[in-house]
N, C-alpha and C positions, 0 to 999 in steps of 0.2 A: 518300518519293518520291510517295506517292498524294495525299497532303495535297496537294504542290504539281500535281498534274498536275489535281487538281480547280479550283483556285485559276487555273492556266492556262487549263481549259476555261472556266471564267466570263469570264476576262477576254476570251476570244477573242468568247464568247457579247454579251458587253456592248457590245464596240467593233462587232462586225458588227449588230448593233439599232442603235446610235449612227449608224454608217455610213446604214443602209435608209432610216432617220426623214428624217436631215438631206435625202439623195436625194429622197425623197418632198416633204417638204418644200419642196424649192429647185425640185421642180418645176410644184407649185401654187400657189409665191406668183405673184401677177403683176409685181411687182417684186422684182428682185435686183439684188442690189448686189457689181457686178461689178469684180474688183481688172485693176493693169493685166498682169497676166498672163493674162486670159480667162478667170480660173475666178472666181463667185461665193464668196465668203466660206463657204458651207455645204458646197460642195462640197469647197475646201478642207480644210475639218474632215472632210467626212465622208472625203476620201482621206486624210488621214494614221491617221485610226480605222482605214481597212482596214489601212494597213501596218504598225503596230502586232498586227494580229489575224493577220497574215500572219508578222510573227516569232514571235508566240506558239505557229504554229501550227507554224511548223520548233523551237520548242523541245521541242513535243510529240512531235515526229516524233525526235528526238536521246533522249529520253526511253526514247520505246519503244523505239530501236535499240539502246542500251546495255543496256535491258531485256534484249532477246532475246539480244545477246551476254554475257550476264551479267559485265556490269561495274558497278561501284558507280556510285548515282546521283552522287557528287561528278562525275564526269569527264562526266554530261550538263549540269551547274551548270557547269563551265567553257565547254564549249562553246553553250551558251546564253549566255552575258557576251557571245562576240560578235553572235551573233545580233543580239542589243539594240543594241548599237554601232553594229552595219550599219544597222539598223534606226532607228536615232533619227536618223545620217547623213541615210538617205534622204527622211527627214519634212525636215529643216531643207535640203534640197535642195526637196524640193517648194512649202514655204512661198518660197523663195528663189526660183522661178519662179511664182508664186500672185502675189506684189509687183510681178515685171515687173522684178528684179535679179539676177538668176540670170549675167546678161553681165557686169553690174558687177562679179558678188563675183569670175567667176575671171578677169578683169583684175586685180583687187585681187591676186587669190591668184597669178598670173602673174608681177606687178612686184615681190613679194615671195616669190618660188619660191629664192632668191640664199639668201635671210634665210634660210628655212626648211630648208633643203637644211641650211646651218653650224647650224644649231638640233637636226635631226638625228644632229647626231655628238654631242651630250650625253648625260648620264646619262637626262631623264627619256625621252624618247623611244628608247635603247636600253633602260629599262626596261618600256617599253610593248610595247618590238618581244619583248622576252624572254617577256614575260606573253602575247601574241600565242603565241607557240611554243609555249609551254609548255600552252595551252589549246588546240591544235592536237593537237601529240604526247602532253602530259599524260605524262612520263617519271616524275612525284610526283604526288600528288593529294592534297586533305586527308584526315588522320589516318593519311600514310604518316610514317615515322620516317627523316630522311636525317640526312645527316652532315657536314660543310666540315672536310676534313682542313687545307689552309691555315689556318683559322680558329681550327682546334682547337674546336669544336662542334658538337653533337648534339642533336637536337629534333625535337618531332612538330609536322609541319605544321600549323597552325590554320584559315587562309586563305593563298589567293593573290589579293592585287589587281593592280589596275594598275600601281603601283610597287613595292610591297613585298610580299614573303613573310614571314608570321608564323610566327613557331615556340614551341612551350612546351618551353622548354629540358629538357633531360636532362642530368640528374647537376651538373658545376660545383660546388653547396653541398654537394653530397654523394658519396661514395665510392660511386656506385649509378647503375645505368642505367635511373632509374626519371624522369618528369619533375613540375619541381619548383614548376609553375607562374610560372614567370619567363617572360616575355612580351620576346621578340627579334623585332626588326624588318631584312631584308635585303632591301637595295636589290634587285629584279629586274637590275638593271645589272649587278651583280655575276657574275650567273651565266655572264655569258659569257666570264671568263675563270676561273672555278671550278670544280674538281674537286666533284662531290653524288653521294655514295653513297646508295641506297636502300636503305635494310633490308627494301622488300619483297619476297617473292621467289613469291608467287603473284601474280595480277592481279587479281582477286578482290576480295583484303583486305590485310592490310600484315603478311600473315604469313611468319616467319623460322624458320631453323633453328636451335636451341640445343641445348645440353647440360648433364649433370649427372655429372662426375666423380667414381667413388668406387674408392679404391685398397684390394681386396682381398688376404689373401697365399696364396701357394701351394698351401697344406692344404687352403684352402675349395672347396666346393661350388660347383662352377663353373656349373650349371643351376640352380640354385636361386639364385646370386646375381643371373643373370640375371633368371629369374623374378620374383623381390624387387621390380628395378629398370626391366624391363617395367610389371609389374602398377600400380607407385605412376606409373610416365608415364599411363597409359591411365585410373586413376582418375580425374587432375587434368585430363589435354585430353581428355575423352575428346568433346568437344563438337568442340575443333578438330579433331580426328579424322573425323569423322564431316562435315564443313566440305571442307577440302583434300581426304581419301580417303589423306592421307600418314600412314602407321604409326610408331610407337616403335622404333627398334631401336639395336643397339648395336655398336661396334666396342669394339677391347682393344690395350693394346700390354702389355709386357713391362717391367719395370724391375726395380733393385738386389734390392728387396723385398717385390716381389710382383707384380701385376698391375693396370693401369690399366682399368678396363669403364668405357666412356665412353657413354652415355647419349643419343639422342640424337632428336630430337622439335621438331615444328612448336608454337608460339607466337607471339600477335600480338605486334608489337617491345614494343608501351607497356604489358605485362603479364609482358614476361620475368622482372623480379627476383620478381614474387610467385608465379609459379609454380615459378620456380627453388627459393623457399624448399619451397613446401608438399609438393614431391618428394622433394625433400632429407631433411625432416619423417620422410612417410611409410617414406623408405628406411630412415633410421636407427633408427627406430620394429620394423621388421620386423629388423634387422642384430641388434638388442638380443633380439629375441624367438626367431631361430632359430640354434642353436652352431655350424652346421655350415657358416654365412659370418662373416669374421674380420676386420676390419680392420685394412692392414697401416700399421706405423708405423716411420717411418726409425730405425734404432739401436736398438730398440727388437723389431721383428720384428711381432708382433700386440696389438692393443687386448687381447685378452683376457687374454696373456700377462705382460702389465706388471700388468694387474690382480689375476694369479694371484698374482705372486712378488713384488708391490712391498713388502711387510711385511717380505721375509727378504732384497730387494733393493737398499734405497734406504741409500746410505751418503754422508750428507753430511761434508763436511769434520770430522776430528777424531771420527769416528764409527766403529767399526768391532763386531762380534761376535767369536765364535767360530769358530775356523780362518783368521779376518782381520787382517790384523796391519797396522798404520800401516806405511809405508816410504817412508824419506828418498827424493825424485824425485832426490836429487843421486847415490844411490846404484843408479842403475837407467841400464844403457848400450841407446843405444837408436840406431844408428848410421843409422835409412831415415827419410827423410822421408814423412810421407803427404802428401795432395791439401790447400793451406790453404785450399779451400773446405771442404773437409768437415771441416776442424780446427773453421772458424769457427763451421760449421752444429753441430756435437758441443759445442764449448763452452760457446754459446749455451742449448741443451738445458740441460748441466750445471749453469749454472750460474742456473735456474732450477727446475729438478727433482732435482739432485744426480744424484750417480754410483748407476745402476740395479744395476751388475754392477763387481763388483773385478776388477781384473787379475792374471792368473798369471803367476808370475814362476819362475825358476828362477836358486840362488845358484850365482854362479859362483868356486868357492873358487880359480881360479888369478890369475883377475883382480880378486879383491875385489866386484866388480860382480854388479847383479842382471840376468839375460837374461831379455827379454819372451818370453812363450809365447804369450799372448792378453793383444788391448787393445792394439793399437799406438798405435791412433787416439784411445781413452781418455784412454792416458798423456800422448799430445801435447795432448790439449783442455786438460786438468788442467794440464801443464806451463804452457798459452799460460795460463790463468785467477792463475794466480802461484801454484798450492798448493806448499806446502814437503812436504808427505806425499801420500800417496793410498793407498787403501784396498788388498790385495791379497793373494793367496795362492800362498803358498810351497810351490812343490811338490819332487822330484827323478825325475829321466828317467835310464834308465841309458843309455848310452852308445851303446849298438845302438838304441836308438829312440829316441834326441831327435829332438824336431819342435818347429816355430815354430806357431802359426795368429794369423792376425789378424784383423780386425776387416772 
């Protein structure tokens, strides 16, 4: 912003000297040469030099106003565009009565007002009128990240011209809401009957609210998981922190197996996926280093727990130990359906990590049949996967205490 507010004050400096001379000038020649609209050729110049140094001068003044209300110089870079507009208007107006045709031209523009009116309802001049709004109200500015849900598109603003808003695409090539240098051009026309979300949500800057998910189970250290998950936000923003004055905190909900601590924190949009990692990073970092937070995992129960028992636990097809015995699935009665989501989601596991845990079974010697005690959901993933056996243990309940438990 200072670069250009010096660059302004020259040019202001420049045209008002340009302006004084030509004045001086036009008024000690003895001959001037006078156009037919009454003004000398110098004076001409030297007035469009003032109006020139007169826009630059309300640029300056938009400059510092955004200053004081602490708003990004892009949105004084907009409303400076028209400035200039106005402003070059007004010169090709003045030159237009400087000639002594100033009558002509809005005759001209009168007999074709018809033309120009149906010229109006097009695209480019409703993209002018939108870019007009837009540098008025400024609802996006560059480097804000918005969105075209119609479009199905996401990008950070590069520029807004007179026709068109540039964007550097986000995501598209990749599975990431990161952007990928692909250069989109939208018509300003368009905006007026498009839905544009902003991902900004200070005014400031183009910063958003995000989060970092991590599903703890029951056992663990519920201040300390906190803590953990605190601490790696604050390392990573702690800049944006200090920026917005908006803190790290965390909300939680409840689920099957354990607890969701949801994470949750101020980042610029076009920096979410890499600070998303480096939290992530540090959380995991800390989850690994202290026992007394767990990671909980569906079917499974905790990270640490599978790690403990996966030696004397993993029983893949055709695989069994001691006290485990193979058992025909056609010989196993199993009358309740489970949920065929969670058959799908248990299958899928299995039949990539194999079976963690055999199932208990109890023989049923009046019905020939084996009755599930645990593993209902087991048994059906295994059945859904086409296994002819599955791993399992035989136990007997006397009659006053049969019990079922499932899964």
């Amino acid at each position: 912003m200072e670069r250009s507010k010096i660059k302004l004050w020259r040019f202001v400096g420049a045209c008002l000297l340009l302006a004084a001379i030509l004045f001086a000038v036009d008024f000690l020649l003895p001959i001037r040469l006078t156009l037919k609209g009454e003004m000398t050729v110098l004076q001409l110049v030297a007035v469009i030099s003032m109006i020139l140094s007169l826009t630059a001068l309300f640029n300056l003044a938009s400059y510092s106003y955004f200053s004081m209300k602490n708003r990004p110089a892009c949105e004084a870079s907009m409303v400076g565009r028209l400035y200039w507009i106005a402003g070059i208007l007004c010169a090709f107006v003045i030159i237009l009565h400087g000639f002594g045709i100033l009558s002509k031209a809005g005759t001209l523009f009168t007999l074709f007002g018809g033309m120009l009116l149906g010229w109006s309802l097009q695209a480019p001049v409703s993209g002018f009128a939108a870019w007009v709004l837009m540098s008025l109200k400024r609802p996006f500015r560059p480097g804000d990240r918005v969105q075209f849900p119609k479009l199905e598109l996401t990008g950070d603003i590069k520029d807004i011209g007179a026709m068109y808003m540039q964007l550097n695409q986000v995501g598209g090539s990749i599975a990431s809401e990161e952007a990928v240098g692909r250069n989109i051009f939208i018509p300003n026309a368009m905006l007026f009957d498009q839905v544009v979300i902003n991902y900004t949500s200070v005014r400031g800057a183009s910063y958003m609210l995000d989060e970092v998910v991590v599903r703890i189970t029951y056992n663990s250290n519920w201040e300390t998981a906190e803590k953990i998950l605190l601490d790696a936000a604050y390392e990573v923003t702690k800049d944006t922190v200090k920026i917005t004055g908006v803190q790290p905190y965390i909300r939680s909900e409840l689920y099957d197996y354990g607890v969701y601590l949801q994470l949750r924190y101020q980042v610029l949009a076009k920096d979410r996926a890499e600070i998303a990692y480096k939290i992530t990073k540090l959380i995991f970092e800390e989850i690994q280093r202290i026992p007394s937070v767990d990671i909980a995992i569906p079917y499974i129960y905790s990270y640490r727990t599978a790690q403990r028992d996966k030696p004397q636990q993993v029983f893949a097809k055709g695989q069994f130990t001691q006290n485990i015995k193979e058992v025909e699935i056609s010989g196993i009665r199993d009358d309740n359906q489970a949920d065929s989501y969670d058959v799908e989601q248990l299958a899928l596991s299995i039949d990539s990590e194999g079976l963690l845990r055999p199932i208990v079974l109890e023989e049923n010697p009046d019905g020939g049949l084996y009755e599930i005690l645990a593993g209902r959901l087991r048994f059906q993933a295994c059945k859904k996967l086409g296994w002819k056996t599955i791993p399992a243990m035989i136990v007997k309940v006397p009659d006053e205490g049969k019990y079922e438990v499932s899964d």
